[in-house]
C-alpha positions in Angstrom: -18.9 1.7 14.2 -19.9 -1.7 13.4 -17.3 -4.1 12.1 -17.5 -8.2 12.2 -20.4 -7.9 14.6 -18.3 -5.8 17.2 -20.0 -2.7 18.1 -16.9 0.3 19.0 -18.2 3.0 20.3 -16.3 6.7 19.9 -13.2 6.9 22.2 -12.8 2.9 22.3 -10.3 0.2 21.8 -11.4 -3.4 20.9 -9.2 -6.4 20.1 -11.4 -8.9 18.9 -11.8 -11.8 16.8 -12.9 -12.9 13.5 -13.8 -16.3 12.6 -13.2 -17.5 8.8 -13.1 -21.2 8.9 -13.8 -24.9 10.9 -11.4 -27.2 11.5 -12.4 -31.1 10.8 -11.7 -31.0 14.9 -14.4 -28.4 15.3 -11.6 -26.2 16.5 -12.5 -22.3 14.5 -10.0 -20.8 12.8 -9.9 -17.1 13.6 -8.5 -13.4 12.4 -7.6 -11.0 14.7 -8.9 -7.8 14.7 -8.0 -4.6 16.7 -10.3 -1.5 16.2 -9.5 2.2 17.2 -12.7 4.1 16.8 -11.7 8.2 17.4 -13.9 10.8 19.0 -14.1 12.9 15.9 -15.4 11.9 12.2 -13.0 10.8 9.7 -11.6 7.7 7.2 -12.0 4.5 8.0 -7.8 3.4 7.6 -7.9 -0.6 7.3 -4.0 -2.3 7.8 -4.0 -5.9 6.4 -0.8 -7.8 7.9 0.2 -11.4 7.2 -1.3 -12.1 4.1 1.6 -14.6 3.7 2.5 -16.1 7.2 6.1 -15.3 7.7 5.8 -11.7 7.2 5.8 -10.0 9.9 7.9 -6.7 10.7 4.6 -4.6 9.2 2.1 -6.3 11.1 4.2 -5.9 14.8 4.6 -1.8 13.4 0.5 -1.8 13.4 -0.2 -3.1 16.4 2.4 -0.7 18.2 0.9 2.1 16.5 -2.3 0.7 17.8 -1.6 0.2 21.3 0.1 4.0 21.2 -2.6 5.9 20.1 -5.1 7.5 22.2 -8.5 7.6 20.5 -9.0 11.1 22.1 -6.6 12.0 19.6 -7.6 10.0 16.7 -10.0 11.7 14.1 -11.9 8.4 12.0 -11.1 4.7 12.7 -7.6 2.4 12.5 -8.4 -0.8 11.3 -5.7 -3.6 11.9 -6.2 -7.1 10.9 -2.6 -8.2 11.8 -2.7 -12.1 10.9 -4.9 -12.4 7.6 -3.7 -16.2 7.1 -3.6 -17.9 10.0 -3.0 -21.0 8.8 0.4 -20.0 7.1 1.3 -17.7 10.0 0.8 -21.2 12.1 3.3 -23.2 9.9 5.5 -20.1 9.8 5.0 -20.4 6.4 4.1 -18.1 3.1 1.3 -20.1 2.2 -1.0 -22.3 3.9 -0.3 -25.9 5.0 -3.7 -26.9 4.0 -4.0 -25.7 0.5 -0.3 -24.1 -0.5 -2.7 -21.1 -2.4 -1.3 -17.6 -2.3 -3.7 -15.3 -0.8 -2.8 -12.6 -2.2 -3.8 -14.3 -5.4 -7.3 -15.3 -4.2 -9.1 -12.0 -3.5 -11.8 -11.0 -2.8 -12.1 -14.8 -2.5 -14.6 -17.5 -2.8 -17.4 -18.3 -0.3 -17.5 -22.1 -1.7 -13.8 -22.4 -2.3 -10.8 -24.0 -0.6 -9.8 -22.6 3.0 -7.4 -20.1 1.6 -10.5 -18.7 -0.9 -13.1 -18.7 1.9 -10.2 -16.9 4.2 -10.4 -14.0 1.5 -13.5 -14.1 1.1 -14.8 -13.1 4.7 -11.6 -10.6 4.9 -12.6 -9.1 1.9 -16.2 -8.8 2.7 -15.5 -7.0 5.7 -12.9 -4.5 3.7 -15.2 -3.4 1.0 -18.2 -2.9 3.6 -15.8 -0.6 6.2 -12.7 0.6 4.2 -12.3 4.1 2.9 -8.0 3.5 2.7 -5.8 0.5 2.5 -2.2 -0.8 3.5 -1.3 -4.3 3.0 1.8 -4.9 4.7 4.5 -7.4 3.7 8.0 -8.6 4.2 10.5 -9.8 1.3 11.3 -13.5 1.4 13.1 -14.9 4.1 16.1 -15.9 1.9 16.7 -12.2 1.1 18.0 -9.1 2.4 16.3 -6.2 1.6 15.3 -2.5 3.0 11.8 -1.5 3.6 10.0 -0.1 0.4 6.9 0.6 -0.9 5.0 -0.8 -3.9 2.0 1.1 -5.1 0.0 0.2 -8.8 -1.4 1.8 -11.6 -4.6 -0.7 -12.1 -6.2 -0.4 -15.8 -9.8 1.5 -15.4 -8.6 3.4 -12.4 -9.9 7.0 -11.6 -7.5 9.7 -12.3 -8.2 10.7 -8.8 -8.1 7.5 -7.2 -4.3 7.0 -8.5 -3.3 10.7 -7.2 -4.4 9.5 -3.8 -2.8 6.3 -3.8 0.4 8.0 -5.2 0.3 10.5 -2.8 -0.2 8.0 0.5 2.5 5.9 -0.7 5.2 9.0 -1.1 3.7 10.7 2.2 4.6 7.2 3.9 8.3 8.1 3.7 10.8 5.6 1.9 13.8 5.9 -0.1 12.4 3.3 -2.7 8.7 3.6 -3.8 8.0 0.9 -6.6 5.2 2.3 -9.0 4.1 -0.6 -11.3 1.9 -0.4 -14.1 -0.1 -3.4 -14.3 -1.1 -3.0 -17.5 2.5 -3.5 -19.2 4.3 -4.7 -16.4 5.9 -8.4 -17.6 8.3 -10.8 -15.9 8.8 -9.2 -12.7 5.9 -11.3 -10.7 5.9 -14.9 -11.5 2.3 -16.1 -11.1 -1.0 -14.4 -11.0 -1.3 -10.6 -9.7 -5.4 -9.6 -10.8 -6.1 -11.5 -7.0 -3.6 -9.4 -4.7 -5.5 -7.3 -1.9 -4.5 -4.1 -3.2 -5.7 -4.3 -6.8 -8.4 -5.8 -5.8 -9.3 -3.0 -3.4 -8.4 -0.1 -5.9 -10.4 -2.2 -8.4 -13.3 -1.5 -6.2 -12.5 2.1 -5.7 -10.6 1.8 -2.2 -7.2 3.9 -2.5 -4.7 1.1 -1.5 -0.6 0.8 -1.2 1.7 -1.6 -0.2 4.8 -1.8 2.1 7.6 -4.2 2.0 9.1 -4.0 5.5 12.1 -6.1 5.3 12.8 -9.5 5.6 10.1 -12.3 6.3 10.2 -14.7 9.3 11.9 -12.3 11.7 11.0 -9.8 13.8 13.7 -6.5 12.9 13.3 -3.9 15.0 14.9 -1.2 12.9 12.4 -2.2 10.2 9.3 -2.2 12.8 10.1 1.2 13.3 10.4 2.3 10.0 6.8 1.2 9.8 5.4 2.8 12.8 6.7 6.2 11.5 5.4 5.1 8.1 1.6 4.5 9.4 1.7 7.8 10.9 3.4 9.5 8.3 -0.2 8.3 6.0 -2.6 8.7 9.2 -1.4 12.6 9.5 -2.1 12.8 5.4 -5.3 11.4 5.9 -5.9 13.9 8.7 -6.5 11.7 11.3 -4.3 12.3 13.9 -1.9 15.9 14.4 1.9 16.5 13.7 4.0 17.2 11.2 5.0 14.3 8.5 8.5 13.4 9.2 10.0 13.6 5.9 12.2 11.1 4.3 16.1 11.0 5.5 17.0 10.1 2.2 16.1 11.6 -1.5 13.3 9.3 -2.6 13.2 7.9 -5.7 10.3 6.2 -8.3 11.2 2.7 -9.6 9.7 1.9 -12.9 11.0 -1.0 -14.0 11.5 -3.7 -11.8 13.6 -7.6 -13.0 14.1 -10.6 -11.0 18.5 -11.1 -11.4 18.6 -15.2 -11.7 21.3 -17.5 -11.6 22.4 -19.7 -14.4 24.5 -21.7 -12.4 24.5 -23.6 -9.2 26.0 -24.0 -6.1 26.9 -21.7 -3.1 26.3 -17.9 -4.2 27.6 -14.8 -2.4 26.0 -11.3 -4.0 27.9 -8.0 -3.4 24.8 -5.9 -4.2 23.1 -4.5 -0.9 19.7 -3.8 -0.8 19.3 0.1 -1.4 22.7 0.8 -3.5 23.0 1.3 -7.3 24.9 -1.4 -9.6 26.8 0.1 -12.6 26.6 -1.7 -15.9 29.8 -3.9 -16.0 30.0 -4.1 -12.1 30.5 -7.6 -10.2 27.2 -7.9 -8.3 27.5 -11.6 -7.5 29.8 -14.7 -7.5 28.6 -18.6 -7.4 30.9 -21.5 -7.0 30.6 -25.0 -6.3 33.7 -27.8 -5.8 33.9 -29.0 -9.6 33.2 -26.6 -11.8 35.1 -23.5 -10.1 33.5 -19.9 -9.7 31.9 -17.9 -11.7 31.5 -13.9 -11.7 28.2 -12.2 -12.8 28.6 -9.0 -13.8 24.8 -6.6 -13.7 24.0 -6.6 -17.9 22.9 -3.0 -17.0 22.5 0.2 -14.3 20.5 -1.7 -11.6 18.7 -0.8 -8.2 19.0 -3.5 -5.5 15.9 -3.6 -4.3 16.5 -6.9 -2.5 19.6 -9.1 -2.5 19.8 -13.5 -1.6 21.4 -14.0 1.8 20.4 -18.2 1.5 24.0 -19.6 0.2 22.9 -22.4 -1.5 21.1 -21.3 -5.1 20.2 -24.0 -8.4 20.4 -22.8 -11.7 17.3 -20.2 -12.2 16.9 -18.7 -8.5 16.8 -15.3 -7.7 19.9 -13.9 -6.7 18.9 -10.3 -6.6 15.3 -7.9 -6.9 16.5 -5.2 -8.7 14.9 -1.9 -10.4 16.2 -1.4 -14.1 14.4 2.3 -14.6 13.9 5.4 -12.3 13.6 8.7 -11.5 14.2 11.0 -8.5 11.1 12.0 -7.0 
């Protein structure tokens, strides 16, 4: 197995690294890379971590998984590119100091573009070459709460086939909440551009691909890093690469449809009641803001809501998100 000019031969472990940029101070800017190659055939499994640079719960889960595995056990390769933007990750940032681009906007990159683009584009390169499955791992915002969950997307033009794999990955991995968003009709639940984010863009090129949200960003939470240990084994037993049974999830999943950002029409200092993984009822006080003039005010949810993810940073202005929430769904 070849894979950014490192040769790993069966039964090895490499931790390596990638470089994807210069530095006016001729200092490279470089990816890390850690390679499982097991003693028997099977998928190549690539986990992308850090495509924005303060999330990170996911990306410690993958390299633990890593470290823990013996490739005498493994059947096909791990993949785990743990930091994919460095220079975000440096800043301890979402984006990157340099060019404040999303990366997960930019795929599969450009070779003569900003840093951000040319990051993308040697990641990507090295994805669509080696990849037979994906999981991009990421972390909510760091001024929000949330539970891990899953995100997986119906992309226009996709195989029949390829969906049903990427469906079933995403299930097999174990969450309460699996987000399944049709990106055809989905409106005004992403701001910005979505046709760049590493998963289309790998299902887009016919590599099955799902997405975790493990938590909070900027932290390390160790409940949440072991939600996604079990949830990487949970998909590398479906893909039949290592043994056991799937540990099944504690709670009755469920498929979110329908997902809104709840925003604030006031400022101040907010407090919101909902907690990530509980239902709202229609009529139900899910937050309060106040400031020292005009008094309080009480928002009641318009409708049956979902927290998928709730603001824990007091201080809010008139149009920030005060809550993630799913507004249609159905037990699995």
């Amino acid at each position: 197995m070849k894979i950014g000019g490192y040769d790993v031969r069966k039964g090895e472990k490499l931790r390596g690294r990638i470089k994807v940029l210069k530095l006016a101070n001729q200092c490279e800017v470089t990816i890390p890379i850690l390679i499982l190659n097991g003693t028997e055939e099977g998928p190549v499994f690539w986990i992308n971590g850090a495509v924005h640079g303060d999330e990170l719960n996911g990306s410690v889960g993958a390299k633990n998984v890593f470290e823990r595995l013996d490739p005498k056990e493994v059947r096909g390769t791990l993949v785990v590119t743990p930091i994919a933007n460095p220079l975000a990750f440096q800043n301890k940032q979402k984006h990157s100091f340099m060019d404040h681009l999303d990366m997960d906007q930019m795929f599969p990159g450009d070779p003569t573009g900003l840093p951000t683009q040319r990051i993308a584009y040697h990641l990507f390169g090295l994805i669509r070459e080696n990849a037979d499955y994906l999981l991009s791992l990421h972390s909510n915002g760091t001024a929000f709460r949330a539970k891990p969950y899953i995100v997986y997307k119906r992309v226009p033009n996709t195989p029949a086939e390829v969906f049903r794999k990427i469906e079933e990955m995403a299930l097999t991995f174990g969450l309460k909440a699996n987000c399944c968003v049709d990106i055809g009709s989905a409106k005004g639940e992403l701001p910005g551009v979505t046709a760049g984010a590493l998963d289309i863009t790998c299902i887009q090129n016919g590599i099955p691909a799902f997405m975790l949200e493990a938590g909070r960003g900027g932290r390390i939470q160790n409940e949440n890093v072991k939600i996604a240990e079990t949830g990487i084994l949970n998909t590398m037993k479906l893909l039949n690469m290592v043994s056991g049974d799937i540990r099944k999830p504690e709670e009755k999943q469920i498929i979110i449809t329908k997902r809104m950002f709840f925003r604030s029409d006031y400022a101040g200092m907010s407090q919101v009641f909902g907690e990530p993984g509980s239902f709202v009822k229609k009529g139900e006080t899910i937050a309060r803001v106040f400031d020292w003039v005009e008094g309080e005010h009480m928002i009641k949810a318009p409708e049956d809501m979902y927290i998928i993810c709730s603001r824990c940073h007091t201080v809010v202005d008139e149009g920030d998100r005060l809550a993630f929430v799913g507004t249609e769904w159905r037990d699995r």
